[in-house]
N, C-alpha and C positions, 0 to 999 in steps of 0.2 A: 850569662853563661849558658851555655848551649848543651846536651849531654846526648850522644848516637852512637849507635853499632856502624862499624865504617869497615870495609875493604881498602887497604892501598893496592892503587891502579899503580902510582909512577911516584918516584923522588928524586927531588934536584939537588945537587950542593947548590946553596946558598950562600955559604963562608967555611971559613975553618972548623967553622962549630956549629951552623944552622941549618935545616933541611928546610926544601916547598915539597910539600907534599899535594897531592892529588887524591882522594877520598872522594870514594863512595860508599854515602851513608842511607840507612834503608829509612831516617827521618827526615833529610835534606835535600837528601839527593847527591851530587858530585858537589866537592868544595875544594878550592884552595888553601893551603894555610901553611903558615910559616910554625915551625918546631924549634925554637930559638935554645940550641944546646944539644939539638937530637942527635950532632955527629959524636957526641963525646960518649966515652965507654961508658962514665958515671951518668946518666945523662936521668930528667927525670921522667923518659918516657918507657923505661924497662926493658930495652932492645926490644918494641915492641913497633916498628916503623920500617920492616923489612918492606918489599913487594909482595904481594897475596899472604898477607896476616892479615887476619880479622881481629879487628881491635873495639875494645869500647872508650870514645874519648870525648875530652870537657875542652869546648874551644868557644872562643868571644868572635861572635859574628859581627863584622867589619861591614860599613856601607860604600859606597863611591867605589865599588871595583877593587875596593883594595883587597890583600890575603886577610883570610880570618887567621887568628892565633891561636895555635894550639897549647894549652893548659898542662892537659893530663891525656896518658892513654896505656891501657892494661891490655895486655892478650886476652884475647879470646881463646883463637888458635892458629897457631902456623901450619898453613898448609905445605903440607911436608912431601916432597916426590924421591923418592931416592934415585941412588944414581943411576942403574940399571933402567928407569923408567925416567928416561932423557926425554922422549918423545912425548913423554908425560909433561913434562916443565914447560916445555916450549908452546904446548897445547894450553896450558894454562898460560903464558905469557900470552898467547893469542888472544884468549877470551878477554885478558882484562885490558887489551890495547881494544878490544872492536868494544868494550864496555865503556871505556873512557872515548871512545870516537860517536859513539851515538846519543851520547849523554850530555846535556846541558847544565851549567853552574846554576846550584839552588832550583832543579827540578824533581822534585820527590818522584820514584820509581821504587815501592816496597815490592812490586813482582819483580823485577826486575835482579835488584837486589839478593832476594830469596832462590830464583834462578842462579844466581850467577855464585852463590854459594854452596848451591848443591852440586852445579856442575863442576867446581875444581876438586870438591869433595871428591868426586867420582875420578876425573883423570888422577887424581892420586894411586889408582889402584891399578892402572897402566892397560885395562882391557875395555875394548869398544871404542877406543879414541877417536876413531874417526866418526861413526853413528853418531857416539854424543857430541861432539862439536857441531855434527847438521843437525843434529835436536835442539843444542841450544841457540844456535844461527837462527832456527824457523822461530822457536819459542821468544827469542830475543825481539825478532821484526813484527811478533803479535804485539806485545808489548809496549812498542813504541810507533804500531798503528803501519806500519810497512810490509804484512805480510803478504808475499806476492799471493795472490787466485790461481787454484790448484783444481778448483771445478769446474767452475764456471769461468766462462772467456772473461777474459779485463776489462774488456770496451764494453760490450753488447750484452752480456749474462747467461748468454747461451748455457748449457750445462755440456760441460769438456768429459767425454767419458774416454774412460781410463781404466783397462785392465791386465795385471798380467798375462803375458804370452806364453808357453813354451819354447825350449828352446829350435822347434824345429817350424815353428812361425816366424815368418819373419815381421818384426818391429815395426809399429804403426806410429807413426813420429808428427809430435801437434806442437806449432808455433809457440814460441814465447817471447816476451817481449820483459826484456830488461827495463825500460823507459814506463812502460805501459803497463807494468806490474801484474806480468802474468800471463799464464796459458791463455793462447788465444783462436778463435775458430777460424775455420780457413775463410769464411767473408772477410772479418775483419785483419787477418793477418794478411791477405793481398791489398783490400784497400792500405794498409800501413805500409807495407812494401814501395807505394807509387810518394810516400812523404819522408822529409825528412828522421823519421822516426822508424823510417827501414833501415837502415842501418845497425840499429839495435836491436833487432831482431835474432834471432836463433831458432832453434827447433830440439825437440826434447821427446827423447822416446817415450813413449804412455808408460813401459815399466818403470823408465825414472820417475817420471810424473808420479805416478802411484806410490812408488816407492816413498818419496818424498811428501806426500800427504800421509803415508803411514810411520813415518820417521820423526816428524813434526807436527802430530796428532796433540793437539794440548787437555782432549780427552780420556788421554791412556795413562789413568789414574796407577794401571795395574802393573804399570812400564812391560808392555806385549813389546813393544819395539827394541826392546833389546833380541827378544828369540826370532825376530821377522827374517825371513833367508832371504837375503841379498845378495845376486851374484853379480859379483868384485869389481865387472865393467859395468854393472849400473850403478854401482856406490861412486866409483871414477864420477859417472856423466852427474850424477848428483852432486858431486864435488866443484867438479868443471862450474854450474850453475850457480851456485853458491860462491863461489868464487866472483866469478862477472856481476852477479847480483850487486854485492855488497862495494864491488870497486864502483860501481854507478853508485850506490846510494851513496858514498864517502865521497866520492869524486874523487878519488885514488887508491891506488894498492894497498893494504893494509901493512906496515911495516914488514910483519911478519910472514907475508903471503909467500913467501920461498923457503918457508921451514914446512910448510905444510903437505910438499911431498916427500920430506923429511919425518914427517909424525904418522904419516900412512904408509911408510916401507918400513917403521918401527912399532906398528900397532899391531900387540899379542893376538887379534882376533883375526888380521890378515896374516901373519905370521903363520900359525895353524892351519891356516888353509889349505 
């Protein structure tokens, strides 16, 4: 018998009366497991088997592929959005489809975990929604070893400098490369250009760039990133990036990737603006 703090990512009917569940736990990592009864009102897991509740559960670790079997599981807490903060829910449905898409069965991730806990904590409160989505996106891809190079070129290590402009400069715009994971210098982003691996290419103004190392700073213990002024069409180009980024690393859209100009025309902090 197994015992972990788990997040549910997704649930299937199974039967009249059984759930598969999808867990991520901050001991195991992502698990499958059959909740044999969990449809039932009386059931013995405490209505405790929603989407984004964090649970603590006892489940028998199964070999050959098969589901593990869930036992027991007690709330933690339900992560709770209300209605008014719609844009809040679907930002959290976000985070735990791109948690459960980067995630491997029985590969332990306690940062990981511990990240993606505090970030639904936060959309719960409906302000910064979009900032913290590209904080957790950058902080997610450290994590599991994919953060694109934000200073130095991709290829070669040149150091890519990067500062804001005012707005009556006009924008200095430095290659990127989706494929090639990251800011790149103009040698190596013309040689890239003449290979198959031009095409993945784009270009990224230095204020997103910046923007985007300051947004996704995994040393801003003091969260400065939430006070950092962002204006609106570099948060967009930061978005755009993040966006294309992650459809490469998945090899596809992320289910929810058309809610997401749906959570930034309803995020209180552009709202105010």
């Amino acid at each position: 018998m197994e015992n972990a703090d788990a997040i549910v990512l997704r649930t299937v009917d199974f039967s009249e009366t059984s759930l598969i569940l999808t867990l991520f736990t901050r001991q195991f990592g992502k698990i499958e497991a059959l909740a044999k009864g969990g449809r039932r009102l009386k059931s013995p897991f405490e209505s405790a088997l929603d989407i984004l509740t964090r649970i603590r559960v006892s489940f028998l670790h199964k070999k050959n592929n098969t589901l593990d079997l869930l036992t027991e599981a007690k709330l933690i807490r339900r992560f709770r959005v209300v209605e008014s903060n719609l844009a809040g829910l679907f930002a959290s449905y976000y985070v735990v489809e791109l948690v459960d898409s980067v995630t491997e069965i029985n590969d332990p991730n306690p940062a990981l975990y511990d990240l993606t806990v505090k970030i639904l904590a936060r959309l719960e409160q409906g302000t910064l929604l979009m900032r913290s989505l590209i904080r957790f996106e950058g902080l997610l891809l450290k994590t599991i070893g994919q953060q694109p190079s934000l200073e130095n070129c991709a290829e070669c290590g040149t150091t890519i400098n990067s500062n804001f402009h005012t707005e009556n400069t006009e924008q200095k715009r430095v290659a990127f490369g989706y494929i090639d994971g990251g800011a790149l210098c103009v040698r190596c982003a013309k040689l890239l250009r003449q290979t198959e691996h031009g095409k993945f290419l784009t270009s990224i103004s230095t204020n997103a760039l910046h923007g985007m190392k300051l947004l996704t700073d995994p040393l801003d213990k003091t969260e400065n990133w939430k006070q950092i002024k962002l204006e609106q069409n570099v948060q967009n180009e930061i978005r755009g990036i993040h966006n294309h980024y992650f459809s490469h690393l998945l090899g596809r859209r992320p289910r929810l990737y058309d809610w997401l100009n749906f959570i930034a025309q309803n995020d209180k902090e552009i709202i105010q603006k």
